[in-house]
C-alpha positions as MATLAB code, in Angstrom:
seq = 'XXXXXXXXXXXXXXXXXXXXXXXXXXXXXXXXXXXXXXXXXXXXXXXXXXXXXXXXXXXXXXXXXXXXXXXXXXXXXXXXXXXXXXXXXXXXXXXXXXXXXXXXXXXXXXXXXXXXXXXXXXXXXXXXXXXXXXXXXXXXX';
ca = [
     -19.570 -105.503 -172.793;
     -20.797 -102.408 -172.185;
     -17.626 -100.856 -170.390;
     -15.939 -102.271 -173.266;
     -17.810  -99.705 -175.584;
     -17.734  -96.727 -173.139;
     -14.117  -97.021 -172.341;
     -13.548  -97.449 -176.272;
     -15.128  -94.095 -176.599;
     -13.830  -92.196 -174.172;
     -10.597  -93.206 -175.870;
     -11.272  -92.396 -179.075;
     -13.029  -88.578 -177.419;
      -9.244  -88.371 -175.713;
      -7.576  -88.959 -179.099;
     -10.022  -87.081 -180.855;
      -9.517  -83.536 -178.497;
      -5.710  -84.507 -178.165;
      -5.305  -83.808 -182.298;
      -7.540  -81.260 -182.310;
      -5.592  -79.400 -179.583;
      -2.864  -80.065 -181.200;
      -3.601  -78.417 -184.624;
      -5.553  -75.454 -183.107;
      -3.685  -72.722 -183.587;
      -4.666  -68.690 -181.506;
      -4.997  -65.648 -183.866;
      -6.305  -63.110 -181.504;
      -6.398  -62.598 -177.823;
      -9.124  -60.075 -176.338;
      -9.327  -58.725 -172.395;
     -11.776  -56.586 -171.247;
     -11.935  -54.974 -167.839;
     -14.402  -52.646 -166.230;
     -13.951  -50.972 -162.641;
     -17.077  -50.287 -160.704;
     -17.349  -47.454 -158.317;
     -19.754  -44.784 -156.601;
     -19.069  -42.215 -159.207;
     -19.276  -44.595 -162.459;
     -17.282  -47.155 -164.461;
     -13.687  -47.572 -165.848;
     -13.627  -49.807 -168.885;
     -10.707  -50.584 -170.974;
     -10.670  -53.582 -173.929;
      -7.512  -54.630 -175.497;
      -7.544  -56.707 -178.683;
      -3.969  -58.721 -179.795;
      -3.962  -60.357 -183.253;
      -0.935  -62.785 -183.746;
       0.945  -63.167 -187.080;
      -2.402  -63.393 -188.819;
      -4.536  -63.593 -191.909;
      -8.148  -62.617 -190.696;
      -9.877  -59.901 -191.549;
     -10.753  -58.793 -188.425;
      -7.350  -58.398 -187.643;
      -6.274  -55.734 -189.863;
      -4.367  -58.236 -192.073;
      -6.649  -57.447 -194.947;
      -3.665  -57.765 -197.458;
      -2.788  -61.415 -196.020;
      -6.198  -62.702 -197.428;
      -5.587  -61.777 -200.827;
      -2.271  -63.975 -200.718;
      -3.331  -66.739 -198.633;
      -6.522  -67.197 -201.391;
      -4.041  -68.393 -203.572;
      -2.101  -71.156 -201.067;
      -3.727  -73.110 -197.955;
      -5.480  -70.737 -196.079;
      -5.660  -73.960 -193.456;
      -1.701  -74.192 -193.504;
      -1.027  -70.748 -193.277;
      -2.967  -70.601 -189.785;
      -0.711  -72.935 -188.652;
       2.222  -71.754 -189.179;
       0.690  -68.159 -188.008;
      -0.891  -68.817 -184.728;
      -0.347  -69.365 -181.504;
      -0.071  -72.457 -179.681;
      -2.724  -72.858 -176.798;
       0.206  -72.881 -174.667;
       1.409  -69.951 -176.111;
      -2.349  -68.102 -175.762;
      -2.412  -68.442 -172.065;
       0.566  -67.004 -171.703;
      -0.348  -63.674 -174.319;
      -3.755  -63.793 -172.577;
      -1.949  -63.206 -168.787;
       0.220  -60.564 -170.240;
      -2.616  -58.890 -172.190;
      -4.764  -59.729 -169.392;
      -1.832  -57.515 -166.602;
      -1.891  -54.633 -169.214;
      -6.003  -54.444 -169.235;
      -5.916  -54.639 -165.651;
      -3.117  -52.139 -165.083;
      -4.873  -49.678 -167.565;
      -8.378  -50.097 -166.446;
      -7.210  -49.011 -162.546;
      -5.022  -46.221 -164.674;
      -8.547  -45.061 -166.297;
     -10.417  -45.619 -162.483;
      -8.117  -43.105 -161.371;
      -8.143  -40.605 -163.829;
     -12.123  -40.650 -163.716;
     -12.758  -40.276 -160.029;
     -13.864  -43.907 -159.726;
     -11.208  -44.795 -157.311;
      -8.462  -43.107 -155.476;
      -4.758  -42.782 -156.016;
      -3.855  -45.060 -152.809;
      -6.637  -47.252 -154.142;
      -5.295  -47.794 -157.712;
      -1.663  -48.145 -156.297;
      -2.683  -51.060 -154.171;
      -4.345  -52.801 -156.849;
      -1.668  -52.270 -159.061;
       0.468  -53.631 -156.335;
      -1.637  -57.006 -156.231;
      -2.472  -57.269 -159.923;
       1.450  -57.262 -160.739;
       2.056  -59.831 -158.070;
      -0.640  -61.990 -158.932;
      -0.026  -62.175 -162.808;
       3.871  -62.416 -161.824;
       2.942  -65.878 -160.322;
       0.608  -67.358 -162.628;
       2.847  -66.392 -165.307;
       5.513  -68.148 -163.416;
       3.573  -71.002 -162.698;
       2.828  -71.354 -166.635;
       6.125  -71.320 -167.319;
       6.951  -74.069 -164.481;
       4.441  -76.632 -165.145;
       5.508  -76.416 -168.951;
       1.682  -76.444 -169.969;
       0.632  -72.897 -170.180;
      -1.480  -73.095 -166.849;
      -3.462  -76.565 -167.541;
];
């Protein structure tokens, strides 16, 4: 009887996160990078806000209107998909990464050879977890 009750809520937990994961809608996407080296740090944050109405994404002006609709239903048909937020996260993510070695270079952190190398990698790497993203259909889960 008792696997009866665990396996009836573990069920109901799936069913539970699968509708929440379904409604949950993205709004902003933040990567942050720092570079370590002998003479100091590199460190470059990049902020993306989607079609949004939160404040702390500039869209100010979209609060006043959404107070009088469904501030709930306007998030949904503003946001991102988690789906779609792992893929703007890798491509947000490349651009952080890309700028950060940029920023290494320009401060003496790390070398030209050096940041050309890692660019070469950090390119090649996001290029195939974007690709498997779009492959598996799932956003990388």
């Amino acid at each position: 009887m008792a696997d009866e009750t665990k396996d009836k809520a573990r069920a109901e937990l799936r069913a539970e996160l699968a509708r929440i994961k379904k409604g949950l809608r993205v709004t902003k996407v933040v990567c942050t990078r720092s570079i370590k080296g002998r003479y100091g740090d590199a460190y470059v944050g990049f902020s993306a806000a989607w079609d949004t109405i939160q404040d702390d994404a500039g869209g100010g002006a979209d609060l006043v209107s959404a107070q009088d609709g469904d501030v709930a239903e306007a998030n949904r048909a503003s946001g991102m998909t988690l789906k779609e937020s792992r893929m703007a996260a890798l491509v947000l993510g490349l651009q952080a990464d890309l700028a950060a070695t940029d920023n290494a270079m320009a401060g003496s952190t790390i070398t030209s050879e050096q940041r050309l190398g890692a660019q070469k990698a950090i390119k090649h790497n996001y290029a195939s977890l974007m690709s498997e993203a779009l492959s598996n259909g799932n956003g990388g889960n």
